[in-house]
N, C-alpha and C positions, 0 to 999 in steps of 0.2 A: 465537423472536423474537416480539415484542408485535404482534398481529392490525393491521390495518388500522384495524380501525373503533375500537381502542383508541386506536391511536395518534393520531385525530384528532379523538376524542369530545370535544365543548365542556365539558366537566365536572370538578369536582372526584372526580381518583380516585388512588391507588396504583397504580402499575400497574409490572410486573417484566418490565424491558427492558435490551437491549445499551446501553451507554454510546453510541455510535454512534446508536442510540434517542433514545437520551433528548440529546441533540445537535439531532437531526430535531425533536423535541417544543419545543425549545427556540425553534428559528427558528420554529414554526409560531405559539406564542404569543406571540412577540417580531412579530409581523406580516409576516413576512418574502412578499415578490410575485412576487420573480424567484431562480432557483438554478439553476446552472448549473454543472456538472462533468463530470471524467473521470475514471473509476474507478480506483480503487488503492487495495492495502491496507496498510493497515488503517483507510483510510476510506468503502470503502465503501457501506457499509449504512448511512451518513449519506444518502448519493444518492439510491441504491434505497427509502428512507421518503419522501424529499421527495417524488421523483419521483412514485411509487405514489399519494400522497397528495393532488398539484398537481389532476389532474380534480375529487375530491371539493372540495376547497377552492379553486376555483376562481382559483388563480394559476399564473402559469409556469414550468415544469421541465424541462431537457434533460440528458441526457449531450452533453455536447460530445466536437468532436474530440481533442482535446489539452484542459490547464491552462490554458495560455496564451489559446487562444480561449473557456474557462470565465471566466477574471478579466475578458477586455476585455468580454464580454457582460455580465458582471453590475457592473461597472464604470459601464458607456453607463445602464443602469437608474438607479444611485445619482446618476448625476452630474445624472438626469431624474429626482430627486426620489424613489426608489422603495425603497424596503428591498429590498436585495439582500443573495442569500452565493456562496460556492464554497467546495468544499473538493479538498482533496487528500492524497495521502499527501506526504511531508518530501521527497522528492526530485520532485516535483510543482515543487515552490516552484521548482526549477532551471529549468524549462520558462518558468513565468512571471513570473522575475523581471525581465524587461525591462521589462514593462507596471509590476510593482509598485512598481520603484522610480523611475518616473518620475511612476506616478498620486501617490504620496506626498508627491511634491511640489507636484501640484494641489488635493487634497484631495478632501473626499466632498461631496456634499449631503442624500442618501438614507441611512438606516446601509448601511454596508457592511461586512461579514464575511468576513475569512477566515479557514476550518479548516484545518489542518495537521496531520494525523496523523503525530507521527514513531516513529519501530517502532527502540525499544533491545535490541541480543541478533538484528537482523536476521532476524528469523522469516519475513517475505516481502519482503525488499527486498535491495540490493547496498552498502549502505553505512547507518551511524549516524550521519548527518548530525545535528546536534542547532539546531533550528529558531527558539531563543529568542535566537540571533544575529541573526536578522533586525530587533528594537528597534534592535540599534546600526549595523548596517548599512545596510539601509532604512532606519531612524526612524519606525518604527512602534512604537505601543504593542502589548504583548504578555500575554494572561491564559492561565494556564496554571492549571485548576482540577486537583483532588486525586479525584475521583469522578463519579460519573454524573450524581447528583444537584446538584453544583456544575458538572457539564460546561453540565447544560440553565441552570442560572443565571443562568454564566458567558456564554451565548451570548443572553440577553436582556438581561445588561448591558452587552456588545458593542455592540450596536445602540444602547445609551441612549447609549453614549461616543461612539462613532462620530460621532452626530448633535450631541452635544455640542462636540466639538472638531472638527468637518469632519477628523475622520483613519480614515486605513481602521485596521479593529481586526484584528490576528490572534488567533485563540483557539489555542494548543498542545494537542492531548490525546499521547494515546500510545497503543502496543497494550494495556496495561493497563487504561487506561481506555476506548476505545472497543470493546474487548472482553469486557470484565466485564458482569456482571448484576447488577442490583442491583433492589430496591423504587427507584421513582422517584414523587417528589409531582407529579404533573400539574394543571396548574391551566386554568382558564377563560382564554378571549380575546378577542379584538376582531374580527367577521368582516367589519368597515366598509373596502375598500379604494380609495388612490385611483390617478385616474390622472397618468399622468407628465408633468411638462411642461421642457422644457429650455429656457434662459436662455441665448440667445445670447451671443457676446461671446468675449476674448480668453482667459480663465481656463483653460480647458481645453487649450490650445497648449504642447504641452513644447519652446518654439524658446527655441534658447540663452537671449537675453535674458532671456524670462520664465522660464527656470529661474535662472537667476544673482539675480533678483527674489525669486524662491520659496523660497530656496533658506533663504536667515536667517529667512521665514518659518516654516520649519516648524520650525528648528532649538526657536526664541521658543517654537514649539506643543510639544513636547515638553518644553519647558522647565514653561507652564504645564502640562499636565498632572500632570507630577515634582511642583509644587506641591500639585494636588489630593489626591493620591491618599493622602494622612492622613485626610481626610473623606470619604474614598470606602467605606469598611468594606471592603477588600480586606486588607489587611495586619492580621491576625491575631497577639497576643501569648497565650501557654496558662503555666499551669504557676505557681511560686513568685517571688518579687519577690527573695528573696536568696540568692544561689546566685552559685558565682563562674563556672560553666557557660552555656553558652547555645548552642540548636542556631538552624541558620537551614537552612529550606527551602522547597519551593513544590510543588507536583504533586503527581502521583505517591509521590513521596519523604517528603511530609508522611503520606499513609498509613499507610510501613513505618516512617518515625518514631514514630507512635501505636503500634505494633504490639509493636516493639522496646524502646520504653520499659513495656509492659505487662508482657513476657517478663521485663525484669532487673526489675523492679518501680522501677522509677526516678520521680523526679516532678523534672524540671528545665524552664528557661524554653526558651520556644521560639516562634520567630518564623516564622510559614507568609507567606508575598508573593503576593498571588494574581497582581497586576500584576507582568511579571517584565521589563518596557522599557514606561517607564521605571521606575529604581530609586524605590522609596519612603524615600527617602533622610534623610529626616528620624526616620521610626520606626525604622530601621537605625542610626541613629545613638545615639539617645535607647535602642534595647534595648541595644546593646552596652556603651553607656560604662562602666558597676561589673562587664563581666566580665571577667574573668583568661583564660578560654579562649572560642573561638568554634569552634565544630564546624560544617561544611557538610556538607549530605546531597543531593548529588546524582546524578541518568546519566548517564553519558558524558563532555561536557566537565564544565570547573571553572566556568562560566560565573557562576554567584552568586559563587564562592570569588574570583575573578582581581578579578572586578566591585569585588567589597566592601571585598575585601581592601587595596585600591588605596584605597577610601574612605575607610577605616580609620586609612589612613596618613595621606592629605591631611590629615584632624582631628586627629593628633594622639595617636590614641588604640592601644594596641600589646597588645592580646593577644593569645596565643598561637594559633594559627591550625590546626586540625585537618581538614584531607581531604583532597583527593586528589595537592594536595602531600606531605602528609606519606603518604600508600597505605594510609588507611583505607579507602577505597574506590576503583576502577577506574575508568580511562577509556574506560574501553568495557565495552559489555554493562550487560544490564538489572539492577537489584538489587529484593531481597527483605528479606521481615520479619528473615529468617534472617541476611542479611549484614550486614543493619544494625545489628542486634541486637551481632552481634559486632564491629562497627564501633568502637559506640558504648561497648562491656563493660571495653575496655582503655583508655579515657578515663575513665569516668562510673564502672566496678565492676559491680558486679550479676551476681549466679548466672545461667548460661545453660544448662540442660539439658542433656544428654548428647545426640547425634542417633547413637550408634554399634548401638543397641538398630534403628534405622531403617536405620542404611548396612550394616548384617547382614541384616536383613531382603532387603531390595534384593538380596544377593549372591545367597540364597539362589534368588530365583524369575528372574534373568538368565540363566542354561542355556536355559529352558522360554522367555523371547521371542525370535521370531525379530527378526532382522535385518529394520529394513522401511524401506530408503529411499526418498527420494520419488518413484514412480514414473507414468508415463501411468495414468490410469485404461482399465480393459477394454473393446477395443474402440478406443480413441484411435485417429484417424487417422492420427495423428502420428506414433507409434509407427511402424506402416507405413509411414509417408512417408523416417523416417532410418534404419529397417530397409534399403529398398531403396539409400538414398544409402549405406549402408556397404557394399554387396553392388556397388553397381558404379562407382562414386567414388572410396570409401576406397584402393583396389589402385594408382588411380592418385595417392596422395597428395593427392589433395585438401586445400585451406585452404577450413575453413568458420568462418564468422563470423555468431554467432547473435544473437539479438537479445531484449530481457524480452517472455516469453509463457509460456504450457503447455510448449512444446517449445524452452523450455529444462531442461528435464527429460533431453530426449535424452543418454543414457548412451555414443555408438558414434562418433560423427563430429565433436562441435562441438567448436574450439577456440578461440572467444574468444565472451565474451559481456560487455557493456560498459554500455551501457544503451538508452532507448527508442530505435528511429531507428539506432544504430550499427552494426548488420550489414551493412547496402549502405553508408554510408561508409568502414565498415574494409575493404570488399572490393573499394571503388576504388581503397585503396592500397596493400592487399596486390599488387594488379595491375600497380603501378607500378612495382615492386621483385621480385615472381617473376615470372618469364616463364614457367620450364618446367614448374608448378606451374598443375590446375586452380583457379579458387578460385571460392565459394561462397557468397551471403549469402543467411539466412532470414529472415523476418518473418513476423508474424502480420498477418490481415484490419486486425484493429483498429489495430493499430501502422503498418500501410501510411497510414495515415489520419493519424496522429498525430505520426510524424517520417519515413517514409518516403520522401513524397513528393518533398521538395526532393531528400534524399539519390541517388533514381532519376533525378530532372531533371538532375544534377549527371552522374554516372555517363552520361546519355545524351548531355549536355554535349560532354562530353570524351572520351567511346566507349570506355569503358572495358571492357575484355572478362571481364565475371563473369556468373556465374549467378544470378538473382535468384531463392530462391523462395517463394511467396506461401501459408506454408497458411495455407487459408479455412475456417473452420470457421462461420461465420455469424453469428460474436458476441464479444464479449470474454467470455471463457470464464474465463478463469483468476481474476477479478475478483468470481464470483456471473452467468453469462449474462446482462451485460446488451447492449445491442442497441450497431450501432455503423452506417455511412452502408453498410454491404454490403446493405443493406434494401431502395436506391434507386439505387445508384450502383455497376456490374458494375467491377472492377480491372482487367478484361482491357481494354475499352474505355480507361482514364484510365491504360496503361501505353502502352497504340496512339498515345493522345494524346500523349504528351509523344515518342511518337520511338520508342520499343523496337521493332523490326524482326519477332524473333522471340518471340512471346508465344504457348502453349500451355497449355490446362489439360487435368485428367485427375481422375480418381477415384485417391486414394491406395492403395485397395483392391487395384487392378486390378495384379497386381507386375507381369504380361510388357508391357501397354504401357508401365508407369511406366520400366521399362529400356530401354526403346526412345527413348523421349521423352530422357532423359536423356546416352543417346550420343548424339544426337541435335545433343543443347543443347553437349555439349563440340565439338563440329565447329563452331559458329557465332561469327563474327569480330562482337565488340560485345557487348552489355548483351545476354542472353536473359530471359524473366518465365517460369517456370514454375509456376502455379496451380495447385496441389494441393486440391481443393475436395471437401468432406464437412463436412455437418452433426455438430456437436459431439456424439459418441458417449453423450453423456451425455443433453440433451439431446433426442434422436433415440429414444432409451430412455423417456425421461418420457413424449416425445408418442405414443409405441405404449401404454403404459400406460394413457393418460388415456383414449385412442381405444377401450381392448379390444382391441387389434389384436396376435395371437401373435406371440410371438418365434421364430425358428427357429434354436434354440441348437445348440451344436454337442459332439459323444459322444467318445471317445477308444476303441480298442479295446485291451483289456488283452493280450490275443492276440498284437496284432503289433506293439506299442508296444517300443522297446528302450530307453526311458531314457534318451533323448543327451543331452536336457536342454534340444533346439532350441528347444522352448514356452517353458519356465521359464526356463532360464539364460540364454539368449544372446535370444531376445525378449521375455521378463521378463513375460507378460503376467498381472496378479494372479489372474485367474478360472481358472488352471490350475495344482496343486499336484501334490505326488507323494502316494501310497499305497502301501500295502502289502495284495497278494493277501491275500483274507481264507481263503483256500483254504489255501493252500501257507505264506502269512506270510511269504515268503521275495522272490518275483518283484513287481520296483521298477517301476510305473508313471506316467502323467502322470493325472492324472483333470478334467476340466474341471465349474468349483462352476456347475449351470446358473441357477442365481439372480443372476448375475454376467458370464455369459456373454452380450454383443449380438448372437451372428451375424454378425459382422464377417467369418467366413472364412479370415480371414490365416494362423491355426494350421493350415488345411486343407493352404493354400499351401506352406509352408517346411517341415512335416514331411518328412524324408527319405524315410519308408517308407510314406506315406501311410495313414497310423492314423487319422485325423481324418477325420471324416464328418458328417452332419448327420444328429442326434439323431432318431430314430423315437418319434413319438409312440402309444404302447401302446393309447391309448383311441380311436385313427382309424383 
């Protein structure tokens, strides 16, 4: 990742950063005062620069609790005059869409920004929502740049529109692009900021009336916009004038279009839209009219293809229509140079290489990888936490209901995972409907913060009899460690407070109280909290390092070890693999990697034959 002092050097330089970087870079020379978010990937390390950066550059930065309280804070700034952003990941946008599409109807005064990371091919997320429906849904305008280098562009012409048309701007990236590296041009900025001042008065009020007022307003504003955006230099024409061909795309997709058409050696016209709501409606018309074919290249939905297509029609003009109608390309899942490539071969022609010289290759070294799914990292408290829930829960049937964090990783007990906040609602109505069944909601620190709470309130509401439990590991963890209100604000306390009866915490470490607490908690008539609290094993590792402070790793003995496979198989913990006696060559044991090993102890615990000990150190 690009240093700090790069990232916020007043200077002309190149500098080789994440797309999420050069994002960060963007708002900083775009003048941006206020930012405000809640982590999710794959936007992340948009936050984590801002934030990092906010001391040095002397403007304001938080992670909020949720999306929702990230857009209305940096909302309140814009509407007070002040360049604001937020970002989030594509399912972010759900949390805050009340606010959104209600401000949309107010408008901005300050630029305002919002990013929207959507993640095609779900690499950290629960769904491929595709995020460039919010121009027709909201009516917001929407820029979806192609690279890193147009990501940071893209988010300093944000703010010019923004402020131009008082409309909130969403910018689209994706995992592609906020996860790429690339050379990025950094340029100089303006270090002059001001302060905010707000304009009393009725504009800001979303009551019926003045929405029914607002409403043909904003329609008119998207309409002008649709207007501008031929002089805007967004919508991009490449390629030959006569060809009865023509690709259209935007993002992402304009990349593996370049790439694709390099492969078949192709040179046809093509039209990239950086503005993707509203339609640039005019140069979409004026490229298509002399073609015979249109080819769409896009993720997920058809959202240009349905859009245009439709356009197409109203004028008049009828060529042949190629994507994901006709299953050149997929509605789901991320695409590459590779698939476009052949997308585009059985249209356009062009030689496409052989890849079987590559998928032999592949076969040949699959024996030699192991299997590595996504597991706790060594040491996870969590791991221990649904270790013990499966040890004296599971027996009795248990319904557990987990929630997005690390530990939904748990491999032993969860049976529903839904999204932020829905573990404690799905387990007050699992409760409504089993009776002779325990049932179980988990949540993470940060998510108790995020949609937790009402959900508890609710459940205490109505008394409903589930087990809530809380691991705390001190941070949003799963996100990059960044910090969340467990800083300032104890769970055990603001579960007392809303009513919960029975609220206990414990070290997840510790199995024989962690058993005890838990029959404990199945005896209890009503809502119980159990806080499973340990600092994020990760980390807890760091700050021993940083400190010089030794670790006390843990040994295995070859001796009395029988290979049951307690360690590895059934608690899976990565820092402990098997070997083979270098003696005999024959006799299978577990060996634990101490470079990898926290001391955590758990291995000591659940070993049957007690083989696990704590490692002697040779030289004391």
């Amino acid at each position: 990742m690009a240093r700090l002092e790069e990232l916020i050097a007043n200077e002309e330089n190149i500098v080789l950063c994440l797309g999420n970087e050069a994002i960060a870079r963007g708002a900083i020379e775009a003048g941006v005062q206020l930012f405000a978010a809640y982590p999710g990937t794959p936007s992340s390390e948009i936050s984590t620069a801002i934030i990092s950066a906010s001391k040095s550059l002397g403007i304001y930065a938080e992670w909020s609790t949720n999306e929702k309280v990230a857009f209305e804070t940096a909302y309140a700034a814009s509407i007070s005059g002040i360049r604001a952003m937020t970002a989030c990941k594509h399912v972010g946008i759900n949390v805050l869409a009340d606010a959104l599409y209600s401000a949309a109807y107010m408008g901005t005064k300050g630029g305002f920004v919002l990013l929207v990371a959507d993640d095609p091919h779900c690499f950290s997320s629960q769904n491929e929502q595709d995020s460039r429906w919010l121009g027709v849904s909201a009516q917001v305008p929407v820029l979806e740049p192609s690279n890193p280098q147009e990501a940071k562009e893209f988010i300093k012409k944000a703010f010019e529109i923004s402020e131009k048309f008082e409309a909130i701007m969403v910018v689209r990236s994706t995992t592609r692009i906020s996860h790429a590296r690339s050379d990025v041009q950094f340029n100089t900025y303006e270090t002059s900021y001001s302060e905010g001042d707000f304009e009393k008065g009725r504009r800001y009020q979303c009551l019926p009336a003045l929405a029914r007022a607002n409403h043909p307003k904003l329609v008119a504003k998207m309409e002008t916009i649709k207007e501008w955006i031929p002089e805007s230099g967004l919508s991009i024409i490449e390629g030959p004038n006569n060809s009865e061909f023509g690709i259209i795309t935007s993002g992402i997709s304009y990349s593996y279009v370049k790439d694709a058409l390099e492969i078949l050696n192709k040179d046809i016209p093509l039209l990239k839209l950086g503005l993707v709501a509203p339609l640039d409606e005019k140069t979409i018309l004026e490229f298509a009219k002399d073609k015979k074919n249109i080819i769409f290249i896009e993720e997920v939905d058809p959202y240009l293809e349905d859009r245009i297509s439709a356009l197409l029609i109203q004028n008049s003009l009828a060529p042949k229509i190629h994507g994901k109608c006709t299953g050149i390309t997929k509605r789901y899942h991320e695409l590459n140079s590779r698939l476009v490539a052949e997308a585009l071969q059985g249209i356009i022609g062009g030689e496409l290489s052989s890849v079987v010289d590559i998928q032999e290759a592949e076969g040949e070294i699959t024996e030699f990888i192991p299997f590595r799914p996504p597991l706790f990292c060594p040491g996870c408290q969590h791991r221990a936490a649904f270790w013990e829930l499966s040890k004296v829960v599971r027996k009795n049937k248990g319904i557990f209901a987990s929630d997005i964090g690390c530990y939904s990783l748990d491999p032993w007990v969860t049976d529903t995972i839904l999204c932020m906040g829905a573990g404690i609602s799905m387990a007050n109505g699992f409760s409504r409907v089993i009776k002779d069944r325990p049932i179980f909601a988990y949540i993470g620190d940060s998510t108790f913060f995020h949609t937790g709470l009402t959900a508890l309130a609710n459940a205490v509401y109505h008394k409903a009899n589930i087990n809530v439990l809380v691991l705390d590991n001190r941070m949003t963890a799963m996100t990059g460690f960044q910090p969340n209100p467990t800083e300032v604000i104890d769970i055990a306390d603001v579960a007392k407070s809303l009513g919960v009866e029975y609220v206990v915490e414990f070290d997840p470490y510790d199995f024989e109280n962690g058993k005890k607490i838990f029959e404990e908690a199945l005896l209890h008539e009503g809502p119980s909290v159990i806080i499973m609290r340990k600092i994020c094993a990760n980390e807890w590792w760091r700050q021993q390092r940083r400190s010089g402070q030794k670790i006390e790793v843990y040994q295995i003995d070859p001796e009395i070890c029988i290979a049951c496979g307690t360690c590895i198989v059934q608690y899976q913990c990565p820092a402990i693999h098997w070997s083979i006696d270098t003696n005999s060559k024959e006799k299978k044991y577990s060996v634990i990697d101490p470079s990898m090993c926290t001391g955590c102890s758990v291995c000591s615990q659940i070993c049957p034959v007690k083989a696990i000990s704590k490692a002697v150190d040779e030289n004391e």
